[in-house]
MDTraj code that builds the backbone (N, CA, C; nanometers):
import mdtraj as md
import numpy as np

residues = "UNK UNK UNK UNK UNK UNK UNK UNK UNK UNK UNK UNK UNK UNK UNK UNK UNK UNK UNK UNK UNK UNK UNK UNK UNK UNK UNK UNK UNK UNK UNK UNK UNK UNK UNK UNK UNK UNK UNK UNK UNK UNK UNK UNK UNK UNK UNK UNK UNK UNK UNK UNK UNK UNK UNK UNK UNK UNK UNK UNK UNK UNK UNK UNK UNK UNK UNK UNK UNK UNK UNK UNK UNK UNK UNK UNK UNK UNK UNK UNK UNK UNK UNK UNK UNK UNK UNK UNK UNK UNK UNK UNK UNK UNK UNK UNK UNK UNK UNK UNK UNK UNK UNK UNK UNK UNK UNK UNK UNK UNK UNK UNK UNK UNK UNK UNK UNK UNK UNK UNK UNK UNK UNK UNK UNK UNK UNK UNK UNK UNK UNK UNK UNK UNK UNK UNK UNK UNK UNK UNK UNK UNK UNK UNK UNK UNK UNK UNK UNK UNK UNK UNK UNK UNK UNK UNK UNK UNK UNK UNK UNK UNK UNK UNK UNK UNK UNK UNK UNK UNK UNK UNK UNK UNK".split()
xyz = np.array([
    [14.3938, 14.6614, 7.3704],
    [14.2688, 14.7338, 7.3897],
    [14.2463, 14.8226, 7.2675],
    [14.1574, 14.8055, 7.1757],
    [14.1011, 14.8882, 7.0781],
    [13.9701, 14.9308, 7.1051],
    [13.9891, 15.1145, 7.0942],
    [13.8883, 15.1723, 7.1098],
    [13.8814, 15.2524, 7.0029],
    [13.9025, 15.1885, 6.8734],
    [13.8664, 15.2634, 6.7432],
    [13.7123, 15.3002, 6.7197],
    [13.6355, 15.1692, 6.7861],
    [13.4890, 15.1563, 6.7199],
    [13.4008, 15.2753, 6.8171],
    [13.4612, 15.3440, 6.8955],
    [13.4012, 15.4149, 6.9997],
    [13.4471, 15.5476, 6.9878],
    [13.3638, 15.6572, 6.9327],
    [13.3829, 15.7754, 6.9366],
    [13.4036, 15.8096, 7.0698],
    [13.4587, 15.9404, 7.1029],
    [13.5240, 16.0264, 7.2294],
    [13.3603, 16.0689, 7.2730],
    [13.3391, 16.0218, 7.3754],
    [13.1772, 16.1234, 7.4124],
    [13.1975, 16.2226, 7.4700],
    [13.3265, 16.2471, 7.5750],
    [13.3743, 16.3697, 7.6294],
    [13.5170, 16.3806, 7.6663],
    [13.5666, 16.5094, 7.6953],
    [13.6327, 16.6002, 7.6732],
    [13.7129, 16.5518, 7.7935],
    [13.6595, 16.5734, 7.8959],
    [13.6573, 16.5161, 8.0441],
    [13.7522, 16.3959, 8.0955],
    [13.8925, 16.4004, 8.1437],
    [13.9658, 16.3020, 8.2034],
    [14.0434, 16.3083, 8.3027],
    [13.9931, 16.1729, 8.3655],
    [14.0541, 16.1608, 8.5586],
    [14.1892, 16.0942, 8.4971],
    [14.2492, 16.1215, 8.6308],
    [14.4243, 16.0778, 8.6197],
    [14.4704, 16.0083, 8.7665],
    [14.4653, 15.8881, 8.7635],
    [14.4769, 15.8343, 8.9185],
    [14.6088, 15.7696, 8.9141],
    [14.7352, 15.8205, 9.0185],
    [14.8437, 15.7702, 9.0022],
    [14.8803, 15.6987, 9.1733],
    [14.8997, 15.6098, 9.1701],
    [14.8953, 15.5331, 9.3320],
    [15.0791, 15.4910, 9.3041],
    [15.0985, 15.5112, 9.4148],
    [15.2482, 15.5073, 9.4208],
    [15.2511, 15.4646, 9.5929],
    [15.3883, 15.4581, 9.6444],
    [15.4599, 15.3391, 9.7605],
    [15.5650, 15.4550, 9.8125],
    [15.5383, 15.5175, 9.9447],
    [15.6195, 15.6551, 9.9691],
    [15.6513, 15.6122, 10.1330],
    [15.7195, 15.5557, 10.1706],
    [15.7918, 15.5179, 10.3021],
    [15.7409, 15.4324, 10.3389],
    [15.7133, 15.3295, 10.2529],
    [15.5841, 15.1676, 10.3108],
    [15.4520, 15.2690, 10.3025],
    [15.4236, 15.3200, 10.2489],
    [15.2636, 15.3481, 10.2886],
    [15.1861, 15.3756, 10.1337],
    [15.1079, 15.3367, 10.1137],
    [15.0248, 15.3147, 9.9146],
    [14.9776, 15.4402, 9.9398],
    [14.9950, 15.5407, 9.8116],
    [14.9178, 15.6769, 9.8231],
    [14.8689, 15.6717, 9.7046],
    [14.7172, 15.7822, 9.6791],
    [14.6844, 15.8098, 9.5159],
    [14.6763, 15.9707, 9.5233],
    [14.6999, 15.9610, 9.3890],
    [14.6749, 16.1042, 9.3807],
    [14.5708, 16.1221, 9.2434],
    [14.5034, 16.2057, 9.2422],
    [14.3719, 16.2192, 9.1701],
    [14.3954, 16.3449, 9.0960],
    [14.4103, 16.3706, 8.9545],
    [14.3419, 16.4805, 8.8978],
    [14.2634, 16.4827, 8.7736],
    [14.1816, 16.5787, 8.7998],
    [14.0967, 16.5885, 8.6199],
    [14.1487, 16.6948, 8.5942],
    [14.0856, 16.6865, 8.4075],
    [14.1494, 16.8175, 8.3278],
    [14.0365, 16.7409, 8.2011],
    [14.0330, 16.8606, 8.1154],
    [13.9645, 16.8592, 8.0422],
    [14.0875, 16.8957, 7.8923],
    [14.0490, 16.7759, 7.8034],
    [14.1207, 16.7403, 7.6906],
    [14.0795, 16.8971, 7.5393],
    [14.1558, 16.9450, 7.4999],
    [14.1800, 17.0428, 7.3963],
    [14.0703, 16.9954, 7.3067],
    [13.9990, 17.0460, 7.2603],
    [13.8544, 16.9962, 7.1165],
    [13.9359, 16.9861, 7.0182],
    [14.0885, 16.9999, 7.0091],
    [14.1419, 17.0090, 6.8609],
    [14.1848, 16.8714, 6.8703],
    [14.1953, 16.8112, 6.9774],
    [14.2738, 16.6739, 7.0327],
    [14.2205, 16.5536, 6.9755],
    [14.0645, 16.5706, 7.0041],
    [13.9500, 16.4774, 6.9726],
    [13.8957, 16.5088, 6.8280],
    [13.8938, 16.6238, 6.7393],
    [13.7970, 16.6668, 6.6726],
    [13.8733, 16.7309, 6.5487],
    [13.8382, 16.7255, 6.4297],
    [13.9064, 16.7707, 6.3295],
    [13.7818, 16.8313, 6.2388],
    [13.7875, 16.9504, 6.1229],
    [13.7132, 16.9867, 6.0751],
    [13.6743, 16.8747, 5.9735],
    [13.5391, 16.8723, 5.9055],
    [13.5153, 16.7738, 5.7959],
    [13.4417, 16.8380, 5.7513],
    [13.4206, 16.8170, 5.5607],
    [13.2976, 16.8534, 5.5414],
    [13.1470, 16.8343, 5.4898],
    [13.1207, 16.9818, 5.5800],
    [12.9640, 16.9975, 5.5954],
    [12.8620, 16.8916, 5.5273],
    [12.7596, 16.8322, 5.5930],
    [12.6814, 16.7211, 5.4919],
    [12.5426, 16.8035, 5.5283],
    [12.4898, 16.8504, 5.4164],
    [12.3386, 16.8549, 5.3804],
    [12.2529, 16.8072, 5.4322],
    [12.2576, 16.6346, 5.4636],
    [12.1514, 16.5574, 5.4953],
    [12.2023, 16.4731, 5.6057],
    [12.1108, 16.4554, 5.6729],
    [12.1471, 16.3347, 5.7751],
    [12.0340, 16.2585, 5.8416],
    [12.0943, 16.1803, 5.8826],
    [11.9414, 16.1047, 5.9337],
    [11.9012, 16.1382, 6.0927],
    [12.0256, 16.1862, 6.1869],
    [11.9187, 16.2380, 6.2976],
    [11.9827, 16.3903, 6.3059],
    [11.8978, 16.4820, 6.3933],
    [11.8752, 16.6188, 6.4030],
    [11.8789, 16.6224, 6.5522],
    [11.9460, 16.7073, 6.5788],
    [11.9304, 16.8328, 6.7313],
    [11.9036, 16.9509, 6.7163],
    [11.8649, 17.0214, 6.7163],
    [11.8217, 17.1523, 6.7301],
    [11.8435, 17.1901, 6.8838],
    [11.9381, 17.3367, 6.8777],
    [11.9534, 17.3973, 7.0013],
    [11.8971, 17.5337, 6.9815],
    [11.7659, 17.5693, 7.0523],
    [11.7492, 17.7229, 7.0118],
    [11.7893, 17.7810, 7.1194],
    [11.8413, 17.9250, 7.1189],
    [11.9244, 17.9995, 7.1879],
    [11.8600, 18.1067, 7.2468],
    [11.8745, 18.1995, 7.3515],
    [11.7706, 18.3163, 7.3634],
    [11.8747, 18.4449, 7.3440],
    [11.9483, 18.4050, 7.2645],
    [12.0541, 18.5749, 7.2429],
    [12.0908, 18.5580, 7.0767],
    [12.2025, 18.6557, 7.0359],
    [12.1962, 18.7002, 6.9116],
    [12.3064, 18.5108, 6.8470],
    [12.2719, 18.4651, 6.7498],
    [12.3831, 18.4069, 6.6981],
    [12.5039, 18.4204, 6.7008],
    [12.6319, 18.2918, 6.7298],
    [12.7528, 18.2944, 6.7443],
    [12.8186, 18.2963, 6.6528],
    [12.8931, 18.3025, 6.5398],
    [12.9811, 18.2738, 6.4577],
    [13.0536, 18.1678, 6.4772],
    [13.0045, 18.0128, 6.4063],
    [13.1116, 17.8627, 6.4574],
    [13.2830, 17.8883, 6.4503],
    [13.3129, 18.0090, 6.3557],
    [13.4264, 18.0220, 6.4170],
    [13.4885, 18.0906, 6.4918],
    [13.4370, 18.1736, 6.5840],
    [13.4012, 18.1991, 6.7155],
    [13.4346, 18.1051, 6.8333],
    [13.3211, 18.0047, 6.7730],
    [13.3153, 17.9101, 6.9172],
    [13.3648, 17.7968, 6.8838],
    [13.4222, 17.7691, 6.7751],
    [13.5265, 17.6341, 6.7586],
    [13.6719, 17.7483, 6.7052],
    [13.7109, 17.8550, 6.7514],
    [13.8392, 17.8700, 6.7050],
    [13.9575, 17.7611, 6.7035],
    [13.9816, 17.6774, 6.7835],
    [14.0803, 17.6396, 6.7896],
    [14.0870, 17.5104, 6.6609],
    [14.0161, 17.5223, 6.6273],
    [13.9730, 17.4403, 6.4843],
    [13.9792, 17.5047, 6.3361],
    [14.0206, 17.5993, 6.3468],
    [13.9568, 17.7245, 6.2402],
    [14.1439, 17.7245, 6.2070],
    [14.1419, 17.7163, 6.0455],
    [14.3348, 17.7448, 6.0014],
    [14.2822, 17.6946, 5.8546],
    [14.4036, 17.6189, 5.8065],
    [14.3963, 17.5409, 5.6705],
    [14.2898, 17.4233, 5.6522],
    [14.2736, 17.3258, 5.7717],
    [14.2058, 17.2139, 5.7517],
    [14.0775, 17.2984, 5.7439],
    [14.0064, 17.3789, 5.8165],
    [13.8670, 17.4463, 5.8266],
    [13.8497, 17.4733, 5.6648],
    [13.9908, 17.5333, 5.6232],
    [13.9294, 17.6201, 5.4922],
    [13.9266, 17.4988, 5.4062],
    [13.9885, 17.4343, 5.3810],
    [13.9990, 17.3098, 5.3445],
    [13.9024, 17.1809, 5.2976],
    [13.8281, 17.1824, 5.4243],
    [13.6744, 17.0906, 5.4574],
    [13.5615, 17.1662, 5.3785],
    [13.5758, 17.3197, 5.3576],
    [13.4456, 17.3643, 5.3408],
    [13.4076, 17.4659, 5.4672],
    [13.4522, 17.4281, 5.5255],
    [13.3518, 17.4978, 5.6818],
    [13.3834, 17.6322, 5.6388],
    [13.2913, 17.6942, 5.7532],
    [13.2386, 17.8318, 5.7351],
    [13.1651, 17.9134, 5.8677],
    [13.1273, 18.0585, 5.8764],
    [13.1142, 18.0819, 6.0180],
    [12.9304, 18.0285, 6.0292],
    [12.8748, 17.9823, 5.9221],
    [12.7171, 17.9420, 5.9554],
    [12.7282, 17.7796, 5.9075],
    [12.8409, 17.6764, 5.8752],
    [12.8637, 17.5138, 5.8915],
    [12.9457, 17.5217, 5.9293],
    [12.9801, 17.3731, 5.9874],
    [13.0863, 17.2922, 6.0065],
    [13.0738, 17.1465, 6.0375],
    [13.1495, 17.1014, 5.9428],
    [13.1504, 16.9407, 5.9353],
    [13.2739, 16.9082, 6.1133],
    [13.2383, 16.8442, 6.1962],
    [13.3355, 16.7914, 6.2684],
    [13.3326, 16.6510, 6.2970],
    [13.4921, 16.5997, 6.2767],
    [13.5053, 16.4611, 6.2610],
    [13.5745, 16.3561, 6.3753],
    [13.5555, 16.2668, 6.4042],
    [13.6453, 16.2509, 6.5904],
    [13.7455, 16.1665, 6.5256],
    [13.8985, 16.2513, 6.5471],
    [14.0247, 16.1482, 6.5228],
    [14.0107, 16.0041, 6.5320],
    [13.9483, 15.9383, 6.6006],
    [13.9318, 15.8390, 6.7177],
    [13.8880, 15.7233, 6.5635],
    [13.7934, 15.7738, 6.4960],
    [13.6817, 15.7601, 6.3969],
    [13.6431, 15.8352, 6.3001],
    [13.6964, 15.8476, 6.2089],
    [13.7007, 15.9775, 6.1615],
    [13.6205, 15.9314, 5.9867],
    [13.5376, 15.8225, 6.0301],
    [13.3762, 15.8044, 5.9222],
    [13.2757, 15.8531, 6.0080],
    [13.2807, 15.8592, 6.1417],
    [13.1999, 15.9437, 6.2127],
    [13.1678, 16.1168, 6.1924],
    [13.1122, 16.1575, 6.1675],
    [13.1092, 16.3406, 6.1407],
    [12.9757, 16.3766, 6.1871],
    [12.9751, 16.4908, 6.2249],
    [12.8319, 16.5261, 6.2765],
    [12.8717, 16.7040, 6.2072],
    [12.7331, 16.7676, 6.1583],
    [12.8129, 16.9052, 6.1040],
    [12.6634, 16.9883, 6.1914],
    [12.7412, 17.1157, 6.2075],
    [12.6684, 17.2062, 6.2930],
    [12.6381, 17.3299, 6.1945],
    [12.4938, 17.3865, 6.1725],
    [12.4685, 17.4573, 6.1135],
    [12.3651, 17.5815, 6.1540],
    [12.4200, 17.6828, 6.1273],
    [12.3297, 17.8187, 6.2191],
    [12.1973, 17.8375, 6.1583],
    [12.1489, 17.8816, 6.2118],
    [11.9697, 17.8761, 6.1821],
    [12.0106, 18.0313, 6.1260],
    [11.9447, 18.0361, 5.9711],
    [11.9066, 18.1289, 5.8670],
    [11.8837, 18.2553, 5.9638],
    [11.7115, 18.2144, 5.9536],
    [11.6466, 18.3187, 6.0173],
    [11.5970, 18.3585, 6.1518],
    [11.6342, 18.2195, 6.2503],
    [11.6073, 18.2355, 6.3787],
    [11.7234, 18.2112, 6.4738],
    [11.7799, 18.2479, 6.6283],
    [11.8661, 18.1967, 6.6645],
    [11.8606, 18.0521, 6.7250],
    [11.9264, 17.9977, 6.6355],
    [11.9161, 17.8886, 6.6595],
    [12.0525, 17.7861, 6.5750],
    [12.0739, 17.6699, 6.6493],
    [12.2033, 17.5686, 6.6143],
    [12.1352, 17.4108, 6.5181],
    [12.1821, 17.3473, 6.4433],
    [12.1215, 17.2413, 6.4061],
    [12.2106, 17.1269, 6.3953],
    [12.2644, 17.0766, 6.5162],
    [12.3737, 16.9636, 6.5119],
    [12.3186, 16.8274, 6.3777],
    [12.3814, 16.7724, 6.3159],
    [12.3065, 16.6835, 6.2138],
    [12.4043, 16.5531, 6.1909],
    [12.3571, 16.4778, 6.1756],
    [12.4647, 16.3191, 6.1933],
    [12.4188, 16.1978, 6.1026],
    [12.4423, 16.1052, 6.0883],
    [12.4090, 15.9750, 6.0703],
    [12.4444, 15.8847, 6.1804],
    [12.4984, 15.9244, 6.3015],
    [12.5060, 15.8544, 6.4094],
    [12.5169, 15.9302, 6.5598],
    [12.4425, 15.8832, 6.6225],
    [12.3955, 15.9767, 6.7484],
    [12.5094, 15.9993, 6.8322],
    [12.5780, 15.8555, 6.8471],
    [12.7651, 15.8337, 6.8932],
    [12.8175, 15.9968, 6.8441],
    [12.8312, 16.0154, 6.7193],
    [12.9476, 16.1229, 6.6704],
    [12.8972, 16.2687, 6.7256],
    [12.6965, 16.2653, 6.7245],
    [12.6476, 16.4084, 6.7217],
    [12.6822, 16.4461, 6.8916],
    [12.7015, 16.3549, 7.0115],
    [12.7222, 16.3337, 7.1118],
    [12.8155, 16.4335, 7.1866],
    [12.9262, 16.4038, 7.1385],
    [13.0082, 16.5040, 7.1987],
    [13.0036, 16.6766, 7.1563],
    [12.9745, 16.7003, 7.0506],
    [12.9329, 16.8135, 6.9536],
    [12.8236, 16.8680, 7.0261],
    [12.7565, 16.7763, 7.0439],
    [12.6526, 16.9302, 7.1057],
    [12.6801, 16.9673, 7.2375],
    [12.7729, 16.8714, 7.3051],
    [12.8056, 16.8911, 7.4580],
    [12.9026, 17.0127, 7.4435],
    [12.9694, 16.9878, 7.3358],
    [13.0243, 17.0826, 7.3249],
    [12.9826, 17.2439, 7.3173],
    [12.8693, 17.2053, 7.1920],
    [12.8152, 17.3652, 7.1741],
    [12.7893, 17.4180, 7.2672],
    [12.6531, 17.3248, 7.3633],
    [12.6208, 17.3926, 7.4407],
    [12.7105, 17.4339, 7.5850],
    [12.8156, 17.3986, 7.6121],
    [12.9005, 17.4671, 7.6974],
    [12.9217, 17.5663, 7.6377],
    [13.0204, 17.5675, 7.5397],
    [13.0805, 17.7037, 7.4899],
    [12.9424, 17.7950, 7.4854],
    [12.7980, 17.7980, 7.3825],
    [12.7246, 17.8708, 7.4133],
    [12.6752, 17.9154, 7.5455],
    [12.6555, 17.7992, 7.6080],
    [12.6709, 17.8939, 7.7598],
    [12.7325, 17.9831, 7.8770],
    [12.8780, 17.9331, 7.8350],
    [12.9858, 18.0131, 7.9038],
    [13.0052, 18.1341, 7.8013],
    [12.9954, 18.1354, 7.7172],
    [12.9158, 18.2936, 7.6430],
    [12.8354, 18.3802, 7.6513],
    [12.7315, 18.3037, 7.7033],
    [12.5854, 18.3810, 7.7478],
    [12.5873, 18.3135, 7.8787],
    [12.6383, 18.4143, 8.0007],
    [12.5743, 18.3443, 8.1010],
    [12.4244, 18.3536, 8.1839],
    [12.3486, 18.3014, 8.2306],
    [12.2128, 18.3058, 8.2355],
    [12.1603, 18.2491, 8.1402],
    [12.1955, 18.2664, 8.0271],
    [12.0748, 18.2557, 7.8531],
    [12.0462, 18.0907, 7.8709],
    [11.9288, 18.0913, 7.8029],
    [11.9241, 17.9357, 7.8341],
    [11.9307, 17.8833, 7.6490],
    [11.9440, 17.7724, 7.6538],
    [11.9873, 17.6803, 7.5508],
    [11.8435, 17.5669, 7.5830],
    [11.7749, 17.5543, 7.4388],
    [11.6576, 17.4422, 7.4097],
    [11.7107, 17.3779, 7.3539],
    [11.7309, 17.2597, 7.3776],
    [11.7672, 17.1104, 7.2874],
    [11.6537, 17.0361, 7.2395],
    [11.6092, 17.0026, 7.1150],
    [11.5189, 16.9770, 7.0339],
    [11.5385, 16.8484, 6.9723],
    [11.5073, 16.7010, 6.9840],
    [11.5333, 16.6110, 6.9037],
    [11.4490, 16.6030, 6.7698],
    [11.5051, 16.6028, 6.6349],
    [11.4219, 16.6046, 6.5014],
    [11.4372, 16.4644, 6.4401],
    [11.3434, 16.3929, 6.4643],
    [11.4245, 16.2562, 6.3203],
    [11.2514, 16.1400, 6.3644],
    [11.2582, 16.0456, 6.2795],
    [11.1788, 15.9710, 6.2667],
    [11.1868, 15.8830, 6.3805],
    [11.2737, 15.8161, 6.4853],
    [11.2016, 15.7931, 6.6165],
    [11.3405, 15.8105, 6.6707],
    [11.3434, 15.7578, 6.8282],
    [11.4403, 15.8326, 6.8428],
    [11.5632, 15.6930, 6.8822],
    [11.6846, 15.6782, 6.8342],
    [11.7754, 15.5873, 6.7959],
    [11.8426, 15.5004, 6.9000],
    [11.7249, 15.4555, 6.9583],
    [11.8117, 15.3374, 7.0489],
    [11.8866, 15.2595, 7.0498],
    [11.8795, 15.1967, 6.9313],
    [11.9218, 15.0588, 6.8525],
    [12.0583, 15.1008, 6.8483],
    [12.0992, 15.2490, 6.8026],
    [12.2148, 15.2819, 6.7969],
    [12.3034, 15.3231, 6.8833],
    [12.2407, 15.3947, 6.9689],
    [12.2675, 15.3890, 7.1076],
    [12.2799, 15.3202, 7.2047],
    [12.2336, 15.2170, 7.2080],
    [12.1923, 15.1056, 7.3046],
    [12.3311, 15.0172, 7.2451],
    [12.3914, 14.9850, 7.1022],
    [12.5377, 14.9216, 7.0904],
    [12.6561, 15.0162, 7.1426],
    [12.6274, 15.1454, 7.1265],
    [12.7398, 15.2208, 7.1748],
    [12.7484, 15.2094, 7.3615],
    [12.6737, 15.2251, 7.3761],
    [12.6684, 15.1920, 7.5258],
    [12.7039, 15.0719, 7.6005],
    [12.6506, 14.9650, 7.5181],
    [12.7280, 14.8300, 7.5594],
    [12.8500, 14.8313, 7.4774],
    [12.8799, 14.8816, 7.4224],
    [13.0644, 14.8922, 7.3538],
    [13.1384, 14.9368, 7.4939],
    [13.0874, 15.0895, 7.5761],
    [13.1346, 15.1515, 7.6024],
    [13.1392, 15.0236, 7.7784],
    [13.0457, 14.9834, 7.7961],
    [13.0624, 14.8943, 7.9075],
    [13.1340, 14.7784, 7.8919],
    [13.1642, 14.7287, 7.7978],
    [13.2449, 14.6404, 7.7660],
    [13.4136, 14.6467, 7.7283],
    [13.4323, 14.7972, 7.6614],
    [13.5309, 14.8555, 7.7213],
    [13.5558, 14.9142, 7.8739],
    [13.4806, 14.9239, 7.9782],
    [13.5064, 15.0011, 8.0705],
    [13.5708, 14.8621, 8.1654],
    [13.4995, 14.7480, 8.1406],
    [13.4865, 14.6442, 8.2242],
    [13.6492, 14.5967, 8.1383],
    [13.6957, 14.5971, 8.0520],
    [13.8553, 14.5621, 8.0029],
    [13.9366, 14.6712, 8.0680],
    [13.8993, 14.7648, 8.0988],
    [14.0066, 14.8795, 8.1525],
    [14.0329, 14.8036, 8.3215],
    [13.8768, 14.8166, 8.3544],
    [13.8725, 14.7574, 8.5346],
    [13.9749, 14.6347, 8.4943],
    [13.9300, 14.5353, 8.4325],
    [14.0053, 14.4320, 8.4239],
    [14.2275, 14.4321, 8.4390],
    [14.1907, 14.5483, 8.3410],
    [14.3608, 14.5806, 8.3497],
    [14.4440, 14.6207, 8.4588],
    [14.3316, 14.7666, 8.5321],
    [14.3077, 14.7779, 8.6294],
    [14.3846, 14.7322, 8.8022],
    [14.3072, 14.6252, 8.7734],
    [14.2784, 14.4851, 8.8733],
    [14.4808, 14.4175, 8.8792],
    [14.4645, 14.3868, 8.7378],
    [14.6171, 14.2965, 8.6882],
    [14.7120, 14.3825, 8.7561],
    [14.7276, 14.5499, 8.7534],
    [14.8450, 14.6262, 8.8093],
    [14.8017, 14.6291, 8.9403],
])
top = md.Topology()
chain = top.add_chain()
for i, resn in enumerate(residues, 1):
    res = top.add_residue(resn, chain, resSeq=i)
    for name in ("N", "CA", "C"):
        top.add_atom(name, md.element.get_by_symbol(name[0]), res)
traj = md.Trajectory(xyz[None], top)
């Protein structure tokens, strides 16, 4: 099973363990949510990209290293990043990068990519952490780009069903 071609979209993982306890089949179920340092490495910052998110915020600006600390050491200083960029790259895929950049003069976030796959988890990201920061405040998500990227989306999605349907498959075999 190779899931190189498929960036991490979330953080988010179930754990189902079925086991045989006096003749009788039991499962046991837990989630947990995976470390951002696990999935995500600093990269750097790109200028240009071909699609845009915009998150405007209704409170004062965060400092990205603030809200990506656990990312922030040698590799941060390293990449370039800084507390108004950051290039982030998914282990998984790591030609994938999406970089997050603070709005100058207004509060506001500007996730930026060449692929909607990489900008994906990144803003899910921001906008948790910005929200469990500000609670109440609301968060605007803004799409910016010349139309909006199905074509690219629409292969990641059948990647991701075509991997899901090899997992069931494996699944099935145990």
């Amino acid at each position: 099973l190779h899931t190189h071609t498929v960036p991490v979209l979330s953080l988010d993982v179930s754990v189902v363990a079925v086991y045989v306890m006096n003749n009788t089949a039991r499962v046991v179920q837990a989630t947990a949510a995976l470390p951002c340092a696990l999935v995500l490495q600093p990269a750097v910052p790109s200028k240009q990209a071909e699609h845009k998110i915009t998150l405007a915020v209704a409170h004062s600006i965060v400092p990205l290293n603030q809200l990506f600390p656990e990312l922030t050491g040698e590799q941060w200083e390293a990449a370039g990043c800084s507390e108004t960029a950051v290039g982030l790259a998914h282990h998984s895929v790591p030609t994938l990068t999406a970089t997050v950049i603070v709005g100058k003069g207004e509060p506001r976030y500007r996730v930026q990519g060449d692929s909607t796959a990489a900008m994906c988890l990144v803003v899910s990201q921001l906008v948790a952490r910005l929200e469990a920061r500000h609670r109440g405040a609301t968060t605007t998500v803004t799409y910016t780009g010349t139309s909006l990227p199905t074509t690219s989306l629409l292969a990641v999605v059948d990647r991701h069903i075509e991997l899901r349907n090899q997992i069931n498959s494996l699944q099935e075999n145990l």
